[in-house]
N, C-alpha and C positions, 0 to 999 in steps of 0.2 A: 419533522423538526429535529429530533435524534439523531438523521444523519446527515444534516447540515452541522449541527454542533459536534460530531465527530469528526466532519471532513476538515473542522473550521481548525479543532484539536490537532490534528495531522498537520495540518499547514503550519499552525504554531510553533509544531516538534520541527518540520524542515525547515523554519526562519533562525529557531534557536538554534540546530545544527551549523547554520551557514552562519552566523554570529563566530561558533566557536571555530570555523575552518577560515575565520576571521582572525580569530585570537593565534590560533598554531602559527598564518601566516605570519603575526607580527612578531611572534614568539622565536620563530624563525630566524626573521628577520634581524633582531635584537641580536642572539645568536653567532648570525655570522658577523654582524657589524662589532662584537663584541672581540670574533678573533681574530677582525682584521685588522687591530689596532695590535700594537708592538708588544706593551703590560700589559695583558689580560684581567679583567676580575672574575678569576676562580670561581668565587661565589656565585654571581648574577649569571653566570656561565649554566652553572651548573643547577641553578633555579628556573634558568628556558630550559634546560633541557628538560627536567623533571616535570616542567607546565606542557612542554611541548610532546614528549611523550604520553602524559596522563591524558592531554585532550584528545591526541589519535584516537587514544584506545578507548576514550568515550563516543569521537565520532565514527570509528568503524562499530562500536556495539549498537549506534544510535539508528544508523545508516542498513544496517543489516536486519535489527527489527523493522524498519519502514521498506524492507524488498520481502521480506515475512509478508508481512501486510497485505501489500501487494501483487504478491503471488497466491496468496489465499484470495483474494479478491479477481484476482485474472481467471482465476483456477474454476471457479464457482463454490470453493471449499465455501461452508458457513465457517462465520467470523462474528466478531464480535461488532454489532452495530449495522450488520446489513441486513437487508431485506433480498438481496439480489437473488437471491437461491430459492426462497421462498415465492418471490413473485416469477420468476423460471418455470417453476413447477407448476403456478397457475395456469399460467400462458398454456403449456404443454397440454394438463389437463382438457382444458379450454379446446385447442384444436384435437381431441382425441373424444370430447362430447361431439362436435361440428362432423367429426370423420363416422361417428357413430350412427348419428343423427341421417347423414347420410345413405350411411349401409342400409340404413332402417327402412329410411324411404325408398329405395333401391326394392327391397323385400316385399314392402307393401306394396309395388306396381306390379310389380311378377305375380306377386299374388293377386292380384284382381286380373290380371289378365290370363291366368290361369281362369279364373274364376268365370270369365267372359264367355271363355273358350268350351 
């Protein structure tokens, strides 16, 4: 359940992200439609830029944490809210009982056929 509502959080961050690369566009937008007019307003000019600056640098800080993320997650680093690394190691264990398990049985026929013999 934890990492359904984490993964759920994540998609949240990258909708709010794509909102604000919404806003830059309009801001943008605004912008240039503002200098391609003959009088300018100095001011609204100079209030996209300042909106349109601040949201880059919120979504390159946004966008850079969620490739963090993701790289610890690709990586198999532990992370906050997974389980993947955890259940890896099970798995691994798991086939190294089975390989064991093996050898063992392996041991116990040689030795009864030692034994035979």
């Amino acid at each position: 359940m934890a990492t359904y509502s984490l993964a759920n959080e994540r998609l949240r961050a990258l909708e709010d992200i794509e909102r604000e690369i919404g806003a830059i566009l309009q801001n943008a937008g605004t912008a240039i439609l503002e200098l391609s007019k003959e009088k300018t307003n100095e001011r609204l000019l100079d209030r996209q830029a300042a909106a349109f600056t601040t949201s880059v640098q919120h979504v390159e800080a946004e966008l850079t944490a969620q490739i963090r993320y993701l790289t610890q997650v690709a990586t198999g680093q532990p992370h906050e809210g997974s389980s993947y690394s955890s259940r890896k190691d099970c798995q691994m264990a798991l086939k190294r009982v089975d390989y064991a398990r093996l050898k063992i049985s392996d041991v116990a026929r040689t030795c009864e056929q030692m034994l035979e013999n």
